[in-house]
N, CA, C and O atoms as CSV, one atom per row, in Angstrom:
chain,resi,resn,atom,element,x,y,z
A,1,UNK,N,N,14.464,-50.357,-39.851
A,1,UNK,CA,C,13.284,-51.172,-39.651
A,1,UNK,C,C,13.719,-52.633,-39.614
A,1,UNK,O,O,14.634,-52.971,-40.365
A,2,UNK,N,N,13.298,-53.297,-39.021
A,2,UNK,CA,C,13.501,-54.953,-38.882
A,2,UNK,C,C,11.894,-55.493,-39.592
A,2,UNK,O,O,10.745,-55.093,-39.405
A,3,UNK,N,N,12.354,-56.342,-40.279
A,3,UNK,CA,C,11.496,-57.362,-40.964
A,3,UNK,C,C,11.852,-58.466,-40.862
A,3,UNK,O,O,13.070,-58.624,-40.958
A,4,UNK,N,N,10.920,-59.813,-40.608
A,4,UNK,CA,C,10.614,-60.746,-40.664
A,4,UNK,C,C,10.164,-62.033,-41.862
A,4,UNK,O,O,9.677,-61.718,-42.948
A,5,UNK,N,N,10.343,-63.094,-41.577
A,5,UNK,CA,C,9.530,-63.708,-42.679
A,5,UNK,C,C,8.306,-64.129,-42.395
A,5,UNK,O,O,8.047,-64.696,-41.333
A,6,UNK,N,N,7.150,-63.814,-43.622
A,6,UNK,CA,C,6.194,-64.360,-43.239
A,6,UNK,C,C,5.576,-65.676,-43.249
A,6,UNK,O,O,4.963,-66.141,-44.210
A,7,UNK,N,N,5.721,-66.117,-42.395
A,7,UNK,CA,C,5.640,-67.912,-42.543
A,7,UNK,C,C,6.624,-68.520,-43.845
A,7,UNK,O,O,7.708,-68.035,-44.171
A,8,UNK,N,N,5.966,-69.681,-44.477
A,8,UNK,CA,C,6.933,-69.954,-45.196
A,8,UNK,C,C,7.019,-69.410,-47.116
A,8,UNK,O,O,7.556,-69.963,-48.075
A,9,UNK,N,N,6.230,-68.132,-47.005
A,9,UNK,CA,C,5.734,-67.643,-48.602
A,9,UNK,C,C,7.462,-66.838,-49.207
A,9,UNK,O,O,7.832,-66.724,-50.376
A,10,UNK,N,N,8.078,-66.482,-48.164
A,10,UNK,CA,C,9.639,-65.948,-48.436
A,10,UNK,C,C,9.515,-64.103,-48.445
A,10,UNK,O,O,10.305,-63.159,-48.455
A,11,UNK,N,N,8.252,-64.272,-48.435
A,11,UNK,CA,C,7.747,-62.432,-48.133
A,11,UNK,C,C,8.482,-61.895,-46.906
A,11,UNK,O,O,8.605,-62.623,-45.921
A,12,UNK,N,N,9.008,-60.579,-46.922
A,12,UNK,CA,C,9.203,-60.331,-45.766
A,12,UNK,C,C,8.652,-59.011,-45.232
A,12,UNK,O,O,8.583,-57.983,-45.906
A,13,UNK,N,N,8.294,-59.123,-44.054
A,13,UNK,CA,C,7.756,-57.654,-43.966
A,13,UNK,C,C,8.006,-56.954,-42.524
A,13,UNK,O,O,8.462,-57.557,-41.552
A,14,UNK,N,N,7.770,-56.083,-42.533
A,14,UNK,CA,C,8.427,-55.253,-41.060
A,14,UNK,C,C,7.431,-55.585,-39.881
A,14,UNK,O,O,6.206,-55.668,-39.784
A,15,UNK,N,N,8.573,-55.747,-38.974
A,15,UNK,CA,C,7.666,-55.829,-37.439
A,15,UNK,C,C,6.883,-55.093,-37.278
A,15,UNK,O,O,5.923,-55.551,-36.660
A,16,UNK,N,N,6.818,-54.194,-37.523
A,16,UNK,CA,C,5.446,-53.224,-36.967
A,16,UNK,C,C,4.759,-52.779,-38.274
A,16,UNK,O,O,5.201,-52.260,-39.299
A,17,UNK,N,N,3.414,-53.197,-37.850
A,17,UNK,CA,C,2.354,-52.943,-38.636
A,17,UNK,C,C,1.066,-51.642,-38.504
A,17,UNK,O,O,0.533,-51.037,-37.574
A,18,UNK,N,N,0.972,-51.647,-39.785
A,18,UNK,CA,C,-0.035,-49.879,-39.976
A,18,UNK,C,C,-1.372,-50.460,-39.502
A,18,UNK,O,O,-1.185,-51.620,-39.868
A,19,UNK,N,N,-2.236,-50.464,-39.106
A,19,UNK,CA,C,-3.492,-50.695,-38.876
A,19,UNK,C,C,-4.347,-49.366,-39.304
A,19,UNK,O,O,-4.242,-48.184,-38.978
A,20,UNK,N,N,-4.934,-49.827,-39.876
A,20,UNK,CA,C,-5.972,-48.787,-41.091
A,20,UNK,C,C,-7.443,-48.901,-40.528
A,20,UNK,O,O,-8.327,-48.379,-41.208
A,21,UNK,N,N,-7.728,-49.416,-39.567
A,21,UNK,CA,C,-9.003,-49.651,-38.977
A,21,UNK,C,C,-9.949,-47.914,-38.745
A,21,UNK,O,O,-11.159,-47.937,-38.518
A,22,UNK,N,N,-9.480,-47.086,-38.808
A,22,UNK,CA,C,-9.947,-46.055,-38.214
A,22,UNK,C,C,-9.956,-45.263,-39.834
A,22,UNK,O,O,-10.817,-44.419,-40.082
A,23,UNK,N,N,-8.982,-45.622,-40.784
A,23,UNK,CA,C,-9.441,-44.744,-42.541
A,23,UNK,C,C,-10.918,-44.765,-42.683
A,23,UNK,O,O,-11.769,-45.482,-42.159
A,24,UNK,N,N,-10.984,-43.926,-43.412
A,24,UNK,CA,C,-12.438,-44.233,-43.861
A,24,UNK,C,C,-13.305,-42.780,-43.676
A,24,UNK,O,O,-12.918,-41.714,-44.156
A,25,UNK,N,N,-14.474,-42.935,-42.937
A,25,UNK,CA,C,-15.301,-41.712,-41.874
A,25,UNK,C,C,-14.609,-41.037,-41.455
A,25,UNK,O,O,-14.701,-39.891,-41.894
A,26,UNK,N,N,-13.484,-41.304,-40.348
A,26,UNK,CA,C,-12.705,-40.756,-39.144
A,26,UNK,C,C,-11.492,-39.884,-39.881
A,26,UNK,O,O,-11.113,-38.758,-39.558
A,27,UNK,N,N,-11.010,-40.684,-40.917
A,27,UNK,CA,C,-9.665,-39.701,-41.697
A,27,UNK,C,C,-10.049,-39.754,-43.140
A,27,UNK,O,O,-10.371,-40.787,-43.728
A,28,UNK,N,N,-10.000,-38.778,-43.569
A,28,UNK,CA,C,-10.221,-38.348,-45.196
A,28,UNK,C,C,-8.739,-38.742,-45.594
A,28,UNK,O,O,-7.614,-38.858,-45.108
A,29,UNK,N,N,-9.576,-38.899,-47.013
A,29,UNK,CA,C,-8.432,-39.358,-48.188
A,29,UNK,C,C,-6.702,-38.516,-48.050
A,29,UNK,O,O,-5.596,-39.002,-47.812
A,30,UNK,N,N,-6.954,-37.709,-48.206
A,30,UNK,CA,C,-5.696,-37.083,-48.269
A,30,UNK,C,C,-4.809,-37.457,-46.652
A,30,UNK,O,O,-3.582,-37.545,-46.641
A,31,UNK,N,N,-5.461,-37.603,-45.664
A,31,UNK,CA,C,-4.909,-37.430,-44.702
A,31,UNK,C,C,-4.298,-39.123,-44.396
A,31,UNK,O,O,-3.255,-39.393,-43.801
A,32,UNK,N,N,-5.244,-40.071,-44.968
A,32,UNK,CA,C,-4.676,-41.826,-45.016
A,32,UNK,C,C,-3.688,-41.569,-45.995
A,32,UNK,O,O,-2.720,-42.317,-45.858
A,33,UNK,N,N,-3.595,-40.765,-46.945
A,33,UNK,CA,C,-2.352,-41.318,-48.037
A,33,UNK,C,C,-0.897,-40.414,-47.401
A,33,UNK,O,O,0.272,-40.764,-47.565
A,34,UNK,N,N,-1.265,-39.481,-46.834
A,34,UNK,CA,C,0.010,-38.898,-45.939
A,34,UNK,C,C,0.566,-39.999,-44.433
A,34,UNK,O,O,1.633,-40.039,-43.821
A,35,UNK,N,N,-0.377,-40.562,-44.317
A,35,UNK,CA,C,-0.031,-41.166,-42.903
A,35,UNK,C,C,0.573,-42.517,-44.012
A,35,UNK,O,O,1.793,-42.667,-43.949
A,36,UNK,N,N,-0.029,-43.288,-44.796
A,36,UNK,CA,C,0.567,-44.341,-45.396
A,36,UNK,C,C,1.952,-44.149,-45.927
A,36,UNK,O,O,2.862,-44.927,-45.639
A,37,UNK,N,N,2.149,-42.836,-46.906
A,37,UNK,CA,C,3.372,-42.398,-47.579
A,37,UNK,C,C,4.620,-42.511,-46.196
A,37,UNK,O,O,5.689,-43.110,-46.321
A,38,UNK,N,N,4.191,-41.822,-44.973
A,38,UNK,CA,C,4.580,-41.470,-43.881
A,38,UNK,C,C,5.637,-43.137,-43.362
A,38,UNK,O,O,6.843,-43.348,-43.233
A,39,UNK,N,N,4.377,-44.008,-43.198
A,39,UNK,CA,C,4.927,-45.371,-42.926
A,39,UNK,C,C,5.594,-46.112,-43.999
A,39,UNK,O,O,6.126,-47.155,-43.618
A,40,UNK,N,N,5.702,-45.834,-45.257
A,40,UNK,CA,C,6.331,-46.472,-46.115
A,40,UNK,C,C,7.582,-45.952,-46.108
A,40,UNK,O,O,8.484,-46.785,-46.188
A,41,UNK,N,N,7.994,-44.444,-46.011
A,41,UNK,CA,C,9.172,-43.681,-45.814
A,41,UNK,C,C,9.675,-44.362,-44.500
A,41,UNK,O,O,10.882,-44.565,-44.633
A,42,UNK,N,N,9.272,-44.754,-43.401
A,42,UNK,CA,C,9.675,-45.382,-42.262
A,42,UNK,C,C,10.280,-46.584,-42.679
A,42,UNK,O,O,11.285,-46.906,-42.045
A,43,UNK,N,N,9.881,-47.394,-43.674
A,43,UNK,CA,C,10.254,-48.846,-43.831
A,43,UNK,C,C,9.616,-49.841,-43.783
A,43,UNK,O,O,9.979,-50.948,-44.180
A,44,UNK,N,N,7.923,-49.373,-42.969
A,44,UNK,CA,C,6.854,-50.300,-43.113
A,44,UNK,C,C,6.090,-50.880,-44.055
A,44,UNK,O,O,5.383,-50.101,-44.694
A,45,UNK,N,N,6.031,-51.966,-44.313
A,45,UNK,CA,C,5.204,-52.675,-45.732
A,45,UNK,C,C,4.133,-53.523,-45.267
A,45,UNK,O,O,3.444,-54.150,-46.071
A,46,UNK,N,N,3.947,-53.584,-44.014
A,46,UNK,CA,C,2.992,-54.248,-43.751
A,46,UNK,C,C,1.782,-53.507,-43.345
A,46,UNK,O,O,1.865,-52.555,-42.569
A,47,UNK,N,N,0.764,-53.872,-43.796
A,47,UNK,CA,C,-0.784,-52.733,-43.613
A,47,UNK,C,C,-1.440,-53.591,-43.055
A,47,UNK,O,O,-1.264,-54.729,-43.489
A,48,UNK,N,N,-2.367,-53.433,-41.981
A,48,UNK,CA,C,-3.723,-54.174,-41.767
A,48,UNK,C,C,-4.649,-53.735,-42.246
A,48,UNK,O,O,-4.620,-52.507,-42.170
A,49,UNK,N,N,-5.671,-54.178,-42.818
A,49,UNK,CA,C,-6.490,-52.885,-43.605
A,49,UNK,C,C,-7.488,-54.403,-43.409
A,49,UNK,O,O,-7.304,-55.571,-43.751
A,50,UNK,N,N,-9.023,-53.404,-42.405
A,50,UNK,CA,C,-10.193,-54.364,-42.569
A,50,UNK,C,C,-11.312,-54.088,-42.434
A,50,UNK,O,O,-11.220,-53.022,-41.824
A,51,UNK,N,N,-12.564,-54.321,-42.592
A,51,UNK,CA,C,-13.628,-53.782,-43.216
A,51,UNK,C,C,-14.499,-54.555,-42.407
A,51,UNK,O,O,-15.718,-54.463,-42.551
């Protein structure tokens, strides 16, 4: 995975991001924490998550 910095906070986080827009109604609990576990095993730390 390649990560970046995020501006100047020294955080760094991976180029590609989870977008969570569709959790909720559309995917039950169990099935967001397999797809999240899924992207964290990948190397991803960055989530969009919005309401």
């Amino acid at each position: 995975m390649k990560y970046t910095q995020l501006g100047r906070t020294g955080l760094k986080v991976s180029r590609l991001v989870l977008g969570t827009m569709n959790f909720g109604p559309q995917t039950d609990e169990a099935d967001s924490h397999a797809i999240m576990d899924a992207a964290l095993d990948a190397g991803i730390n960055f989530f969009d998550q919005q309401f």
